[in-house]
Structures are given as structure tokens and as C-alpha cells.
Backbone as ProteinMPNN parsed JSONL, in Angstrom:
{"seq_chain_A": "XXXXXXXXXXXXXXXXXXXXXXXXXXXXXXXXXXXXXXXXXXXXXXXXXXXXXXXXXXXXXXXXXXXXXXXXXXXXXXXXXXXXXXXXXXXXXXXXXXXXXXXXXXXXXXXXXXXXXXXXXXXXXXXXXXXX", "coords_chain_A": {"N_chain_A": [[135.518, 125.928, 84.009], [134.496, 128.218, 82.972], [133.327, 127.665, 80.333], [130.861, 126.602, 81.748], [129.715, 128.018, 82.248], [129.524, 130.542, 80.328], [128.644, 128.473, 77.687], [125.755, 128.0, 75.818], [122.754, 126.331, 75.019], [121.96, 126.008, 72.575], [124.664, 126.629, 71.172], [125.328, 123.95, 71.083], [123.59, 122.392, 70.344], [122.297, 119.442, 69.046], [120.901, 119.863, 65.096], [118.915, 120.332, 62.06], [119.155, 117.63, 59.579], [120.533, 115.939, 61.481], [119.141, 116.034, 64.054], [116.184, 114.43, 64.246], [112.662, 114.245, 64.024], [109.826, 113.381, 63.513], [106.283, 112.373, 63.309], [103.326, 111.423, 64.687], [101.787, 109.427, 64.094], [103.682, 107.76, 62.546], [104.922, 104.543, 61.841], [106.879, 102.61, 63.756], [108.914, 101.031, 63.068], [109.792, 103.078, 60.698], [110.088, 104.879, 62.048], [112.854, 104.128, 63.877], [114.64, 103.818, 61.856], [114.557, 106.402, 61.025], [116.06, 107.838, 63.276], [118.785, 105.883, 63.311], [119.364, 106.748, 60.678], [119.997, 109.863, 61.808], [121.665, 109.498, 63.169], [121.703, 109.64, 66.181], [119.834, 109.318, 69.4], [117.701, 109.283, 69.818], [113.995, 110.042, 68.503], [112.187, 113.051, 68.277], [108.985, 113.446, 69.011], [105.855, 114.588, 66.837], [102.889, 116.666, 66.806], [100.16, 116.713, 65.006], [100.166, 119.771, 64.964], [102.524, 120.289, 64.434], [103.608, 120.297, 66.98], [105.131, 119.087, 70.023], [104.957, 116.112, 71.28], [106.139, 114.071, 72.348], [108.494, 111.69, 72.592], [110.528, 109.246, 71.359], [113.182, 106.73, 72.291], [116.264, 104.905, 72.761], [116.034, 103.54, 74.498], [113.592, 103.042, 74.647], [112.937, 101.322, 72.638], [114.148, 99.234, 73.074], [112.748, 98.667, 75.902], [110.016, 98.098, 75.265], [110.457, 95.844, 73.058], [109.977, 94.043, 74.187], [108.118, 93.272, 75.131], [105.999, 93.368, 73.233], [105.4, 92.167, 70.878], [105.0, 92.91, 68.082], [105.683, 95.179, 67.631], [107.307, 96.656, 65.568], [105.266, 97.536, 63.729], [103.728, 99.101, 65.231], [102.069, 102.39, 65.642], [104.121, 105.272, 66.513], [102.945, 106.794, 68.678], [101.951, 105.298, 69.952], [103.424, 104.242, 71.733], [105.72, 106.047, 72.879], [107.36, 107.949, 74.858], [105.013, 109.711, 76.397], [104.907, 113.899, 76.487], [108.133, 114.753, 77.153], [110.374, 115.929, 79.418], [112.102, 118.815, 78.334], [113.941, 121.892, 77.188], [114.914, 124.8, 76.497], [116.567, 126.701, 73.722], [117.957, 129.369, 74.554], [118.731, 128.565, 77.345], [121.602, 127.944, 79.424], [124.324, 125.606, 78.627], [124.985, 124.38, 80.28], [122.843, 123.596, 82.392], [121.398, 122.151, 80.846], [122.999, 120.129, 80.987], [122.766, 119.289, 83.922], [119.933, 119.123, 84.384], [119.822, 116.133, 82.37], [121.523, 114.642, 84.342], [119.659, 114.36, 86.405], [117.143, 113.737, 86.045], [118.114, 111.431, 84.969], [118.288, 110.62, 82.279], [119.244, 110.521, 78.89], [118.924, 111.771, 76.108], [117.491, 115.144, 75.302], [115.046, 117.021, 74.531], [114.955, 120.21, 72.522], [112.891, 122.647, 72.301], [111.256, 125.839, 70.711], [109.254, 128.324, 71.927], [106.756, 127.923, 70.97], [106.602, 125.267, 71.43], [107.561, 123.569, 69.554], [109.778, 121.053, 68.251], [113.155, 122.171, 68.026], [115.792, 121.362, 68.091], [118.464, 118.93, 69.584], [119.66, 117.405, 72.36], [122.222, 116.061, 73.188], [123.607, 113.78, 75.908], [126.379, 112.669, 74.677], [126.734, 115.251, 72.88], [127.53, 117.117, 75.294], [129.74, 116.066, 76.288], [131.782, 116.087, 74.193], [131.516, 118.889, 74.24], [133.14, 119.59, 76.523], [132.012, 119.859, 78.706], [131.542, 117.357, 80.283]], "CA_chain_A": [[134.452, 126.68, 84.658], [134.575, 129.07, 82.232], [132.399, 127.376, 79.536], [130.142, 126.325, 82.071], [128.803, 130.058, 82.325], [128.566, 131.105, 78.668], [128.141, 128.213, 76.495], [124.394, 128.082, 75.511], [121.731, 124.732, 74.483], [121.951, 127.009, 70.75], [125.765, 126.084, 70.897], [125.911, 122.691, 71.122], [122.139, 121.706, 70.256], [121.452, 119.197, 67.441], [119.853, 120.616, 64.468], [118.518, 119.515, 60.702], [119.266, 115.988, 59.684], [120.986, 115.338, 62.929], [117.435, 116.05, 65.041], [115.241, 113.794, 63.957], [111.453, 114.573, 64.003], [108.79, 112.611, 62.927], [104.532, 112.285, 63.641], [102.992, 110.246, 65.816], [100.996, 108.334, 63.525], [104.059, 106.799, 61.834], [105.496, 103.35, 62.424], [108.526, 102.505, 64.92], [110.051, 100.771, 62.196], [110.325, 103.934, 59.946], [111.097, 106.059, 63.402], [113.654, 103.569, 63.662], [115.393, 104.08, 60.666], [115.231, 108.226, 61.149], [117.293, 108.02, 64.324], [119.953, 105.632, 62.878], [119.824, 107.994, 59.959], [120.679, 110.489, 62.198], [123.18, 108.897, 64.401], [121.228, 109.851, 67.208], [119.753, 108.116, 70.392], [116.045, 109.367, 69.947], [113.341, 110.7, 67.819], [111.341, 113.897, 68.794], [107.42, 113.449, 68.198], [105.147, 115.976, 66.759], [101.693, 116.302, 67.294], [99.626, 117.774, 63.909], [100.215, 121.022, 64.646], [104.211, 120.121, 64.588], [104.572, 120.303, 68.615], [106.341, 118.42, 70.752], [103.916, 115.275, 71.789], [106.65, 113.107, 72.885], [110.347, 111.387, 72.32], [111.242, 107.857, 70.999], [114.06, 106.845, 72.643], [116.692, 103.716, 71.928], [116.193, 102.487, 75.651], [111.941, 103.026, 74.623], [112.835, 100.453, 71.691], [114.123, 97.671, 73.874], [112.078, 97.972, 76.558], [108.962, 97.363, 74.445], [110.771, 94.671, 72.251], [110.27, 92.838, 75.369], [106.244, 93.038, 75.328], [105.615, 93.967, 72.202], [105.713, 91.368, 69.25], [104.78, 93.608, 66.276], [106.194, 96.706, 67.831], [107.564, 97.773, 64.483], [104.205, 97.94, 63.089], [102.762, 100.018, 65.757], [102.451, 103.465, 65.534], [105.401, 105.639, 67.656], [102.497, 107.329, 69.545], [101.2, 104.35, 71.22], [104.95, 103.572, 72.135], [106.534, 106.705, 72.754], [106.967, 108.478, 76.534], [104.548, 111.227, 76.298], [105.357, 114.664, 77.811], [109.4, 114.618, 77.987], [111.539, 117.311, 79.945], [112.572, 119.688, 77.24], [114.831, 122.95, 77.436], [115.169, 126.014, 75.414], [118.104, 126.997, 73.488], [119.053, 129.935, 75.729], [119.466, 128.12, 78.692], [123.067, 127.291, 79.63], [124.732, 124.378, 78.493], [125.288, 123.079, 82.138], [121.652, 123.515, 83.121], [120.821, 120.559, 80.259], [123.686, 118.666, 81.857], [121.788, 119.267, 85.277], [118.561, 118.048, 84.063], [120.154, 114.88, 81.928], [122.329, 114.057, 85.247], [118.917, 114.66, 87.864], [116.654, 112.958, 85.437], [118.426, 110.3, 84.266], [117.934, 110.659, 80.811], [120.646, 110.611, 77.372], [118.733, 113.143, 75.449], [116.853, 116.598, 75.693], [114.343, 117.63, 73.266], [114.954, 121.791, 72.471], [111.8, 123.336, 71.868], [110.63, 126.848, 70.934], [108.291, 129.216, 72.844], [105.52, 127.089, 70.951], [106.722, 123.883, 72.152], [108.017, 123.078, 68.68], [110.982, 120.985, 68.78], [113.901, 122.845, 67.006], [117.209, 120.765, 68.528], [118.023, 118.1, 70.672], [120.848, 117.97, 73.015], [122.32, 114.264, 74.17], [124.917, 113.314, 76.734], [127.208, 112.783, 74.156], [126.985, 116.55, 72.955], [128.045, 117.946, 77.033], [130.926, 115.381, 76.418], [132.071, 116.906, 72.907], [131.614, 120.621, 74.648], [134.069, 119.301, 77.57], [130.782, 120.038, 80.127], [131.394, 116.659, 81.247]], "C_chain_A": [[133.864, 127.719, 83.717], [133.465, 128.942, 81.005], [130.851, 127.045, 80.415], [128.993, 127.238, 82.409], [128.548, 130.852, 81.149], [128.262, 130.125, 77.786], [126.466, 127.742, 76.808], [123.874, 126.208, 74.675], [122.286, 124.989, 73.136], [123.271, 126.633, 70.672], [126.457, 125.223, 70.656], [124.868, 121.225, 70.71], [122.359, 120.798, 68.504], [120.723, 119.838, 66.514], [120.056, 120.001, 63.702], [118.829, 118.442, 60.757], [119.42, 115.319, 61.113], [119.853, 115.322, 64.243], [116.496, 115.305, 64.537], [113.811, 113.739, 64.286], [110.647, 114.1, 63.713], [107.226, 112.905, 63.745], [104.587, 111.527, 63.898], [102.328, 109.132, 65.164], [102.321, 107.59, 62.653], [104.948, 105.581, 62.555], [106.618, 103.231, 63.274], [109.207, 101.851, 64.007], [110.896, 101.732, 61.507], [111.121, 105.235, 61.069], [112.522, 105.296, 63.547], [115.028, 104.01, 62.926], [115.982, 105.35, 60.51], [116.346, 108.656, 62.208], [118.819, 107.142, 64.161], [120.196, 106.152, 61.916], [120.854, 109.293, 60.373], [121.716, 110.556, 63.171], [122.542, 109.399, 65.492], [120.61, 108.88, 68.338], [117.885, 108.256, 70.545], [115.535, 109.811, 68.779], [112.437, 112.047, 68.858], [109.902, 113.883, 67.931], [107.097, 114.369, 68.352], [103.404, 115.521, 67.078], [101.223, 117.009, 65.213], [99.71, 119.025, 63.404], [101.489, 121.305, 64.737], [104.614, 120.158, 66.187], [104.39, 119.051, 69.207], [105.28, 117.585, 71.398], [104.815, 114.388, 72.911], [108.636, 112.694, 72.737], [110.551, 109.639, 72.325], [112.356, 107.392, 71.407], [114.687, 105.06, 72.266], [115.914, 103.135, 73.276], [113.881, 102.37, 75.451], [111.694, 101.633, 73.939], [113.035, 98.862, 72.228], [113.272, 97.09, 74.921], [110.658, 97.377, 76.187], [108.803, 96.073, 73.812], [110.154, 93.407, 73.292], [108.603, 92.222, 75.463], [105.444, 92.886, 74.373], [105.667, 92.75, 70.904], [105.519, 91.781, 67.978], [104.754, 95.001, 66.908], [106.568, 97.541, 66.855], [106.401, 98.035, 63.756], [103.594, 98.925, 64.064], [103.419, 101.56, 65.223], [103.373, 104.092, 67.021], [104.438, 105.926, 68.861], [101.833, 107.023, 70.55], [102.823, 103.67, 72.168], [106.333, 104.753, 72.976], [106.558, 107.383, 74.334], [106.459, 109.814, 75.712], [105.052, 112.661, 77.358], [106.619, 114.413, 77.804], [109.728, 116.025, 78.664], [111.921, 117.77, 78.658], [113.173, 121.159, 77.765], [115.076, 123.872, 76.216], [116.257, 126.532, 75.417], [118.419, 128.17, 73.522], [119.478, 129.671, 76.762], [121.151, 127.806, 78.283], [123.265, 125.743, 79.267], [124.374, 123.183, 79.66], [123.976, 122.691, 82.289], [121.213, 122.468, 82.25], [121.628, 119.778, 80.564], [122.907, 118.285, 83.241], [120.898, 118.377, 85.332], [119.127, 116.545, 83.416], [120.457, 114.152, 83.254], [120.446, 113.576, 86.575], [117.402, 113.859, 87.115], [116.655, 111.484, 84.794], [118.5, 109.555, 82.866], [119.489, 110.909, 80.031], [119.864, 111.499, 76.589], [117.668, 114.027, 75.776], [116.362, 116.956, 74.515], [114.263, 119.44, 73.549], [113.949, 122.049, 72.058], [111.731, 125.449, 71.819], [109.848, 127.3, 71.856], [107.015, 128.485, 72.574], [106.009, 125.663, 71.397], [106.9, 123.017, 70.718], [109.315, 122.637, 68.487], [112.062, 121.792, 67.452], [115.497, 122.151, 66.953], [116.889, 119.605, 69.469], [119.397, 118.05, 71.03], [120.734, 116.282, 73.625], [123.558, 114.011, 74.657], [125.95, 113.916, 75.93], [127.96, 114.564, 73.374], [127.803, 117.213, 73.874], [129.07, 117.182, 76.703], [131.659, 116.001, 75.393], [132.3, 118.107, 73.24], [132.424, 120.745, 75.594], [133.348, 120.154, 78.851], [130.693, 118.844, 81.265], [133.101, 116.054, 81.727]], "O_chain_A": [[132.666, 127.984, 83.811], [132.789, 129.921, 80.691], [129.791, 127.219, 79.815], [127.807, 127.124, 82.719], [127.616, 131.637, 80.975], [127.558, 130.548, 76.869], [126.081, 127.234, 77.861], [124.509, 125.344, 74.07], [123.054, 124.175, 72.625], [123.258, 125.946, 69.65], [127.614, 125.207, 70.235], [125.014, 120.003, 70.702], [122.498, 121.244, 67.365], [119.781, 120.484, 66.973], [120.924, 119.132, 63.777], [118.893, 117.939, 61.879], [118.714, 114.486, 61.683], [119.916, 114.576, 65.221], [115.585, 116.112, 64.352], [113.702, 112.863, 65.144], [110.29, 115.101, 63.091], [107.173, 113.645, 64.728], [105.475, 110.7, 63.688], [102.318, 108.003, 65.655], [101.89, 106.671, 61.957], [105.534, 105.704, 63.631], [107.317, 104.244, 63.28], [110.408, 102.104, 64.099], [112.125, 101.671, 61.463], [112.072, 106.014, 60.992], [113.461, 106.041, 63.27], [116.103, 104.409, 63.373], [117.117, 105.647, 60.137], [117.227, 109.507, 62.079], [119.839, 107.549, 64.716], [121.414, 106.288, 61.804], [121.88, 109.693, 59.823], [122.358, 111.44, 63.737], [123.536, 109.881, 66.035], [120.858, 107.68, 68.228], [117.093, 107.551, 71.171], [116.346, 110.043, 67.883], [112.151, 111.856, 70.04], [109.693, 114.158, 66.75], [107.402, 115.151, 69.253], [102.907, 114.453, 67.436], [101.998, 117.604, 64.464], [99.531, 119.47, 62.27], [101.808, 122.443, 65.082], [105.782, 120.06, 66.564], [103.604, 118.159, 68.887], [104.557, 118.235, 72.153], [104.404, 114.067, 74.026], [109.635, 113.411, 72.802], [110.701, 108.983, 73.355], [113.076, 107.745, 70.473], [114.001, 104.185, 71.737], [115.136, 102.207, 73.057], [113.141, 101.669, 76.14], [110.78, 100.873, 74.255], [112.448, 97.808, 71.982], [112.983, 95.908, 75.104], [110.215, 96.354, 76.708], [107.812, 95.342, 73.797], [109.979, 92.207, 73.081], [108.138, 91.121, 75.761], [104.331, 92.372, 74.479], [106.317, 93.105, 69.92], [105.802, 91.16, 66.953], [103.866, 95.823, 66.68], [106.399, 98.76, 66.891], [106.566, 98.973, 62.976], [102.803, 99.687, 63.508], [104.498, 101.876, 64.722], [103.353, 103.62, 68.158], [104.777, 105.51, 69.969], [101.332, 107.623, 71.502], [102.962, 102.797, 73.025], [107.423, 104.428, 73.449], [105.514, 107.2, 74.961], [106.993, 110.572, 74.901], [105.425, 112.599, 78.529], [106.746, 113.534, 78.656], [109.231, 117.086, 78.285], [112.06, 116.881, 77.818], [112.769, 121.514, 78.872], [115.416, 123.487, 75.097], [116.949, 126.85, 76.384], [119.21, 128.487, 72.633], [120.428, 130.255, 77.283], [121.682, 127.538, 77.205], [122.48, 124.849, 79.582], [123.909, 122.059, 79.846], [123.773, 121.478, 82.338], [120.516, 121.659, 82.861], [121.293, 118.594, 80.523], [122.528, 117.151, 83.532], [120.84, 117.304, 85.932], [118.769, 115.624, 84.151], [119.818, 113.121, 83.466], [120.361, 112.609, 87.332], [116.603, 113.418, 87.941], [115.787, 110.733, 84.35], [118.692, 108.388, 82.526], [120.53, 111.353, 80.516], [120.673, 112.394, 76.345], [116.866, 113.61, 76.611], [117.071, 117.194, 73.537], [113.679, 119.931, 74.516], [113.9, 121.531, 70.943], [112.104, 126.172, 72.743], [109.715, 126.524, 72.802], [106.2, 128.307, 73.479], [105.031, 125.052, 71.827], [106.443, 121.874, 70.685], [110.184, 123.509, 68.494], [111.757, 121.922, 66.266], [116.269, 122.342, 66.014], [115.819, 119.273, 69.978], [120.276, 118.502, 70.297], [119.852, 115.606, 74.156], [124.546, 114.01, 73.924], [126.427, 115.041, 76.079], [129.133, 114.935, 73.34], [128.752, 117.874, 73.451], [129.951, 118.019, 76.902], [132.479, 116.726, 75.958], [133.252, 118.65, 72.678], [132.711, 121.915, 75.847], [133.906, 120.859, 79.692], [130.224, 118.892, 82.402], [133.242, 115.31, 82.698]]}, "name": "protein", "num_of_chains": 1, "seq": "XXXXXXXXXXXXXXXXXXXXXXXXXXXXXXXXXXXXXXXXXXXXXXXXXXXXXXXXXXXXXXXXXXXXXXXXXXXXXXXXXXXXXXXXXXXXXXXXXXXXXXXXXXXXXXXXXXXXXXXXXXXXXXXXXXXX"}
């Protein structure tokens, strides 16, 4: 109970290599590649001015595969869910378990006050922090 009241997003949040970031104009092949780079389960898209357009996700990659026949050539931003849920790293830990659990979602893009992503927070994190 005890962690579930002080540990913080900032405590347990993805950051550098391990967050993966990319622009919207580049390919799903090379987005691809940045999220098994980073052992992760998504990418966080930027827009031009670096904020937060969107989120690449693995389950985005299959369900496309399905429609898509030259999906790795498209760009992410015709592919990507625009708009995700996102959470700032003072909220509480729990409260991004909340949202993952009430959403249905495996990861959480952390954004700044500008809506620049800075972390990303996935299931597997709350499991690692013994939140779940």
C-alpha cells in the first residue's frame, strides 16, 4: 500500500534510449526498428515542433499488417493512433496503473507541460515497481 501513495510516473518512467521517439513523417519500418532497439512495446510520435502527435504501438503493427501490404513503407503518421492518453511524471505511479487497467492499453506516453513526450511508462514497468 505503501508504494502505492508515494511512488511517482518520474520513478519508474522510461527515459533516453529506452523511450523511443521518432517524427511522423518517418517510415514504420525504421519506427520499427527504434522500438525493438529499445526493448519497448511502442514508439512516441512527434509532431515538428517535437510534441506529442501520437504513439506506434506493437498491437498498431499487426493490426495494420492485416490491411496494409506496404505498411513498412508508409509513413508512421498515416498509421499511428492519433491523440493517446498521456500522464505527467508527478502523478502517482498507481494513477498510470488506473488509466492502463480502465483504458486497456500496455503503454503511457509521459509528456511535459508542453505536451512533449519526456518518458513512457508500460505495464511491464507497474510490474517491476510491485504496483501490480
Amino acid at each position: 500500500l505503501g508504494k502505492r501513495l508515494i511512488l511517482k510516473v518520474a520513478d519508474i518512467m522510461r527515459t533516453g534510449t529506452a523511450n523511443p521517439v521518432v517524427k511522423e513523417g518517418m517510415p514504420v519500418k525504421k519506427v520499427r526498428l527504434a522500438i525493438t532497439k529499445a526493448r519497448a512495446g511502442s514508439a512516441s510520435v512527434v509532431d515538428s515542433k517535437g510534441k506529442l502527435s501520437g504513439i506506434f504501438t506493437d498491437g498498431d503493427l499487426r493490426r495494420h499488417l492485416e490491411i496494409e501490404p506496404k505498411l513498412i513503407d508508409k509513413k508512421v503518421k498515416d498509421v499511428m493512433t492519433k491523440n493517446p492518453t498521456t500522464i505527467n511524471k508527478e502523478r502517482l505511479a498507481a494513477e498510470a496503473f488506473d488509466i492502463l487497467r480502465s483504458k486497456k492499453i500496455d503503454e503511457l506516453p509521459v509528456v511535459d507541460e508542453k505536451r512533449r513526450p519526456i518518458g513512457l511508462v508500460d505495464v511491464q514497468d507497474l510490474l517491476k515497481a510491485g504496483l501490480v
